[in-house]
N, C-alpha and C positions, 0 to 999 in steps of 0.2 A: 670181072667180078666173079668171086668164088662164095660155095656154102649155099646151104639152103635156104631160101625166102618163103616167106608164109603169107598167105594173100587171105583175108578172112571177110567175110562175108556175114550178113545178119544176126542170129539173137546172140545174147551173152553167152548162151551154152555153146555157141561154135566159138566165141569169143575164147571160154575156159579153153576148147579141145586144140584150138593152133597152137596154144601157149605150150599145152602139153605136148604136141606135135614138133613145133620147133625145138622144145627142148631135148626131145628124142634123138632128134635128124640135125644136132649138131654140129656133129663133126662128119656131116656129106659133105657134098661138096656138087656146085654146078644142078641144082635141083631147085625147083620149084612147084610150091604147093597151093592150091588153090582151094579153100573150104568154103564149097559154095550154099545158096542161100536157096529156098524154092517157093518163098511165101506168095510171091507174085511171078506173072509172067516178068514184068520190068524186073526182077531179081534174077533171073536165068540169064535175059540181055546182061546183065550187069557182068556178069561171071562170063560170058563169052565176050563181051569187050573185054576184059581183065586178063582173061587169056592172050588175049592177041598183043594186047601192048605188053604182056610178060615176054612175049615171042620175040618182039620189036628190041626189047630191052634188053635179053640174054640169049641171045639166040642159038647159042651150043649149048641151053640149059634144058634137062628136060625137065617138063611138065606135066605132074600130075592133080587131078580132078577129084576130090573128095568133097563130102556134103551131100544137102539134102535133095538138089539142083541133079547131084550126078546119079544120085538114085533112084529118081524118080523119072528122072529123061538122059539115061546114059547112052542112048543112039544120038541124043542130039550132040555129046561131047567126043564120044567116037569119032562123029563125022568130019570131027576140024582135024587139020593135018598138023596145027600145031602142039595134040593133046598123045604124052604118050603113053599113059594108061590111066586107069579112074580105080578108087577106094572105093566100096561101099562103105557106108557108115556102121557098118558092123566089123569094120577090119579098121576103121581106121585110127586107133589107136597102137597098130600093131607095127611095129618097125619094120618086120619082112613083107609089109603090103608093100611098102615104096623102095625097099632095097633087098635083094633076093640074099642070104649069107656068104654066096660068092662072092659079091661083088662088096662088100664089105670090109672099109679100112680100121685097123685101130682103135678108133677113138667111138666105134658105132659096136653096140653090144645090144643084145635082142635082151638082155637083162633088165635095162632102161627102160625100156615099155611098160606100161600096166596092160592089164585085161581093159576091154572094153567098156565093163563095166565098172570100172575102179571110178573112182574121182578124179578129175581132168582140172584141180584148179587150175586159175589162170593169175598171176598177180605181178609179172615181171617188168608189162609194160604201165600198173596201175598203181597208187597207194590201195585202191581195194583189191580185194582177190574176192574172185568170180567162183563158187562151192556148187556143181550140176551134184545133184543130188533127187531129181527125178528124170526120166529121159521118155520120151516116147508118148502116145496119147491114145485111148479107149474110145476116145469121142469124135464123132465124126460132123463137125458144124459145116452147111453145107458151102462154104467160100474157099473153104481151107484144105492142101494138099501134103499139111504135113504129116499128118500120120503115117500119111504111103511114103513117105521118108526115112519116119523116127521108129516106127513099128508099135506096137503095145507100149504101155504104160509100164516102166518099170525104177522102181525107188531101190537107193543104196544103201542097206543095212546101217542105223544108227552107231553103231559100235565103226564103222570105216567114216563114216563123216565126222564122229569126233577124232579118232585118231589125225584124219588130216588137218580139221581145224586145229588141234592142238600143234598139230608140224607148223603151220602156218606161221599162228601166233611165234613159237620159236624162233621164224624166221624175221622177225620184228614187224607182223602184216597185224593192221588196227581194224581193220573192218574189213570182215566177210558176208559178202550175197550171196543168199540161199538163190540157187536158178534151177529153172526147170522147162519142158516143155508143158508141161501141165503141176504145175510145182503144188499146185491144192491136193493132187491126187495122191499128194507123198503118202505111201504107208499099207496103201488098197492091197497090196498086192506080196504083201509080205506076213510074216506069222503074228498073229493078234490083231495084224490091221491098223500098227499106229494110224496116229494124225501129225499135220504139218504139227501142228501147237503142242502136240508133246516131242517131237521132235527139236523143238524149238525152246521147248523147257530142259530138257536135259542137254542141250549144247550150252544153255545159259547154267544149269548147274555144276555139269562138269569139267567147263572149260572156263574158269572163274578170268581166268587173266586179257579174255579178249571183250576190250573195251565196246566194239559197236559190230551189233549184229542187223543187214538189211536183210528183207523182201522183194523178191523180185515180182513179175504177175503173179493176180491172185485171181482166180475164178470166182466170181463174187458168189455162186451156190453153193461154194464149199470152205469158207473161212468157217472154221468151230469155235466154239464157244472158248474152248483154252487159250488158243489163239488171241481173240477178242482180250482173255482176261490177260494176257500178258505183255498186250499192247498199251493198255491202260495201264500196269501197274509197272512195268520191267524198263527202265531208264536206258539200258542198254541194248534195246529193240528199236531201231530209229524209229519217229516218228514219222511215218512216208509209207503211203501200201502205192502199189500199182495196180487197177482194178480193170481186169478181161472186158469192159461192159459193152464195146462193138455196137451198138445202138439205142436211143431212148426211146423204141415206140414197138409195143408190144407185136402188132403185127410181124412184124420186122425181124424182130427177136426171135420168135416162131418161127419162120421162113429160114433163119440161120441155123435152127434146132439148136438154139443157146438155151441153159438149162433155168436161167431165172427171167424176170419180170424187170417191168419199170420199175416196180413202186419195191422190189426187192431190193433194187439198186442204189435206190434212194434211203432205204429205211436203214441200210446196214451203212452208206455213209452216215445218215445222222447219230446211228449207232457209237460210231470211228468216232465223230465228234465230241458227242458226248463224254465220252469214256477219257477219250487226251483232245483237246480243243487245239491243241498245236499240230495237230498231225495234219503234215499236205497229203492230197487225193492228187493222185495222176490216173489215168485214161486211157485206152485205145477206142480210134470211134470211129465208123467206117463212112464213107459219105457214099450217098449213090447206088447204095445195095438195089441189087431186082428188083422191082415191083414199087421201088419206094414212090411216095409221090408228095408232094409239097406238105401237107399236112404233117405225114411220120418225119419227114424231114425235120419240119418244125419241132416234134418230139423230143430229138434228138439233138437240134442245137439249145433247145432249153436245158437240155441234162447236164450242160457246162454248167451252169448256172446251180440249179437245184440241186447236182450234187459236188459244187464247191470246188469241180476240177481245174487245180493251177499249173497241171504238169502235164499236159494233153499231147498226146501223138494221133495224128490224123491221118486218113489213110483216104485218099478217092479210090473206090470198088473198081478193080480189073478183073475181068472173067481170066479163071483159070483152068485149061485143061483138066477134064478128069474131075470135075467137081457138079454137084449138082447145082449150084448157085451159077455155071457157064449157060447151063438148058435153061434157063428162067429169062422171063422176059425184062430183058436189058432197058436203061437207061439212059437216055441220049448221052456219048461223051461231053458233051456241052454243057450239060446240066448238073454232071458227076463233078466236072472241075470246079463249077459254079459253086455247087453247094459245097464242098471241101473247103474253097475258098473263102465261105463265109462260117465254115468252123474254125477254123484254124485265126479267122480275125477275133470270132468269140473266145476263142482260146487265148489268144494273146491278150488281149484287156483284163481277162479273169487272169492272167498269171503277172501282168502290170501290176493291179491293184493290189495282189497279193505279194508281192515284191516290196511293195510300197508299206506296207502292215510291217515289214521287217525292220524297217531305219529303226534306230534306237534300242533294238535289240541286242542283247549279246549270244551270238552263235559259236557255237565248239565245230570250228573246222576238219575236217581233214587234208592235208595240206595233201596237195599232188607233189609229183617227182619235178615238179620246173619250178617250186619253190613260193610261184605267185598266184596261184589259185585252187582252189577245192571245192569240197560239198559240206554243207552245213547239215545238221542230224537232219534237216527235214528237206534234204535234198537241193536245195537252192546252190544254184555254183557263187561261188564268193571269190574275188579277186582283191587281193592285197599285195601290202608289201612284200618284202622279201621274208621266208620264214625256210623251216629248215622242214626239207621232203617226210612225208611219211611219218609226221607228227600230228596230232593234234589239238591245236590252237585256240585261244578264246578269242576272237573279233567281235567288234561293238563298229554296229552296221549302221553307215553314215550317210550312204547315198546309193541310188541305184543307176547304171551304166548299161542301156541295152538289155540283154535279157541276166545279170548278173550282179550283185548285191556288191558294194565295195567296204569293206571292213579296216579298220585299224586296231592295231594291238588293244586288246582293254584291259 
C-alpha cells in the first residue's frame, strides 16, 4: 500500500486540519499521519496505540505525529521507535513540516499549503464541511490541557471565512460548521473586537446561497445577544447549539474556574427556548470531577433534565498531567464510572423521549455521502431510503430505530 494516510483523532477542528492535510500530502507516497488528540490521558493511549498498529500495517511507511497529544508530551512520542518525527501544531499545516523540498515528487508543491492560520475546512469525507475559524484558548479551566497545545486565542478575519465559505458552497457543500477551540471567543482578538453573532450575520448576509449554517460548542458566558437574536429569527441557522456546561452544581463549576453559574445555564436555555421551541440543547458534562460528592453529583444529573439536554456527551473525570484539577483530591475510580453511568442513562431517556416528539414531523435532511442517512436541522440522525448524496431532503418521520429517527419521502 502506497500514499499518504491520515489518522485523526478528537475535536472537529483536527477533524477540518487532516482533511487539509491529506489533501496537501497527496501525491506522497508511503507516509503516514497521525493528528493526535490531548484532552485526556485515555486520548494520548489512543494515539500511541494507533501508532503501533499504523507500524503493524505499513511497516516501510513513515510516521509522523502531529496534534495537540504531540505538543504537549512530544518526549512521550519520540520515545517510540516506531515514530519518525512530530509536527507541532504550528507547523502543521505546512508541507515542508513532513516533506523536506528534496525529497519532493511532482505532484507535491509547497504552493498547496495554506498558512497556519488560513482556514483548514474539512468536507471531503462529509456532506458538511467543518469551517475552524477560532483556534487556541485564553482560558485556563482547571481539568483541561489544551491550551498548552492550541496556544492563545486566536480568530480568522471575517473577510477569509467568507471567502472560503463562499469557495465552499461553489463546490456544491449545503452546510457549514462554524468550529473552534473556544468558538464563543470569535472576534476578542482582532480589530473592533467582532462577535460570534456578527460574524454570523454577515456570512448569513453575504453568502446568500448557503442553505444551512451550524454551531459548534458554545461557552454558555459568551453567547451575545445578536447571536440569541439570530437564532430566533434566521431559518438558516439550525436549530441545535452545543453548550460548554461541564457541570450542574456551582461548587463545581468554581473548582473548574468555568465562567458561568447553574442558574446561568439554565436561564439562557430557557432563553434558546423561548426564542425557537424546536431548537435541541446538546451538552458536555463531566462526571466525577475532584471534590464532587453525591449531592453536586445530584446537581448535575438534574441539569439533563432542567435544561432539556437531548444530545449529551458524557465524559467520566481522568486526572491529567499538568493540570490543576490532577492536584485536587480525587474521586474513587468506582464512583467516577458509577456516576458517568448514571448520566449517560439520564441522557439516553432524555434524547428517547425526544426522539419520540419527532414521529410525524416533517425534517429537511441533509443526506450524507452513503445515500441512506443524515442530520435533520435539529441534529437528530435520520435513516431512509435511498436519496441522492449531499442534497437535502424533506422526510416525514415515522418511527424511531435505536438512537436514530427513520424518515420517508413526504
Amino acid at each position: 500500500m502506497t500514499g499518504a494516510t491520515l489518522i485523526s483523532h478528537g475535536c472537529r477542528l483536527n477533524i477540518a486540519e487532516s482533511e487539509k492535510i491529506a489533501a496537501m500530502l497527496a501525491g506522497a507516497d508511503d507516509l503516514v499521519v497521525v493528528n493526535s488528540c490531548a484532552v485526556t490521558a485515555e486520548a494520548v493511549k489512543t494515539a500511541r496505540q494507533a501508532i503501533r498498529r499504523a507500524k503493524r500495517d505499513r511497516p516501510d511507511a513513515r510516521i509522523i505525529v502531529t496534534g495537540c497529544a504531540a505538543e504537549i508530551e512530544p518526549e512521550t512520542f519520540r520515545a517510540m521507535a516506531e515514530v519518525s518525527a512530530i509536527v507541532p501544531n504550528g507547523q502543521k499545516l505546512k508541507l515542508g513540516a513532513y516533506i523536506p523540498s528534496s525529497r519532493r515528487g511532482p505532484g507535491l508543491q509547497e504552493g498547496r499549503a495554506k498558512p497556519p492560520e488560513a482556514p483548514a475546512s474539512a468536507g471531503a469525507t462529509h456532506a458538511r464541511t467543518f469551517l475552524p475559524v477560532q483556534n487556541g484558548c485564553d482560558h485556563r479551566c482547571t481539568f483541561c490541557i489544551i491550551p498548552y497545545g492550541r496556544g492563545p486565542s486566536r480568530s480568522l478575519p471575517a473577510g477569509g471565512v467568507i471567502d472560503e465559505i463562499s469557495a465552499a458552497v461553489d463546490r456544491g457543500t449545503k452546510e457549514v460548521v462554524l468550529t473552534g477551540v473556544d468558538l464563543t471567543a470569535y472576534g476578542a482578538d482582532l480589530p473592533g473586537q467582532p462577535t460570534l453573532g456578527q460574524l454570523v450575520e454577515r456570512i448569513l448576509r453575504l453568502v446568500p446561497d448557503l442553505p444551512r449554517l451550524r454551531l459548534s460548542s458554545l461557552d454558555p458566558c459568551e453567547v451575545d445577544e445578536r447571536l440569541l437574536g439570530l437564532i430566533a429569527h434566521e431559518p438558516r441557522l439550525m436549530p441545535h447549539v452545543h453548550l460548554s456546561l461541564q457541570a450542574g452544581d456551582d461548587m463545581i463549576l468554581k473548582r473548574m474556574k468555568r465562567r458561568h453559574s447553574r442558574a446561568q445555564a439554565v436561564d439562557l436555555v430557557s432563553r434558546l427556548k423561548a426564542l425557537r421551541p424546536d431548537i435541541a440543547i446538546g451538552a458536555d458534562l463531566i462526571a466525577g470531577f475532584p471534590t464532587e460528592d453525591a449531592a453536586m453529583f445530584a446537581n448535575t444529573l438534574a441539569l439533563i433534565d432542567d435544561c432539556a439536554i437531548a444530545l449529551a456527551h458524557i465524559f467520566p473525570y481522568s486526572p491529567r498531567a499538568g493540570t490543576p484539577a490532577a492536584r485536587m483530591p480525587q474521586v474513587a475510580r468506582d464512583a467516577v464510572k458509577a456516576r458517568a453511568a448514571r448520566l449517560r442513562e439520564a441522557a439516553a431517556q432524555r434524547k428517547a423521549a425526544w426522539l419520540q416528539e419527532q414521529i410525524g414531523t416533517v425534517q429537511q435532511v441533509l443526506v450524507e455521502l452513503d445515500g441512506r442517512s443524515g442530520h435533520a436541522a435539529n441534529f437528530a440522525r435520520v435513516t431512509m431510503p435511498a436519496a441522492t448524496p449531499n442534497s437535502i431532503a424533506a422526510m416525514r418521520i415515522v418511527a424511531v430505530e435505536g438512537d436514530a429517527l427513520v424518515g420517508q419521502p413526504a
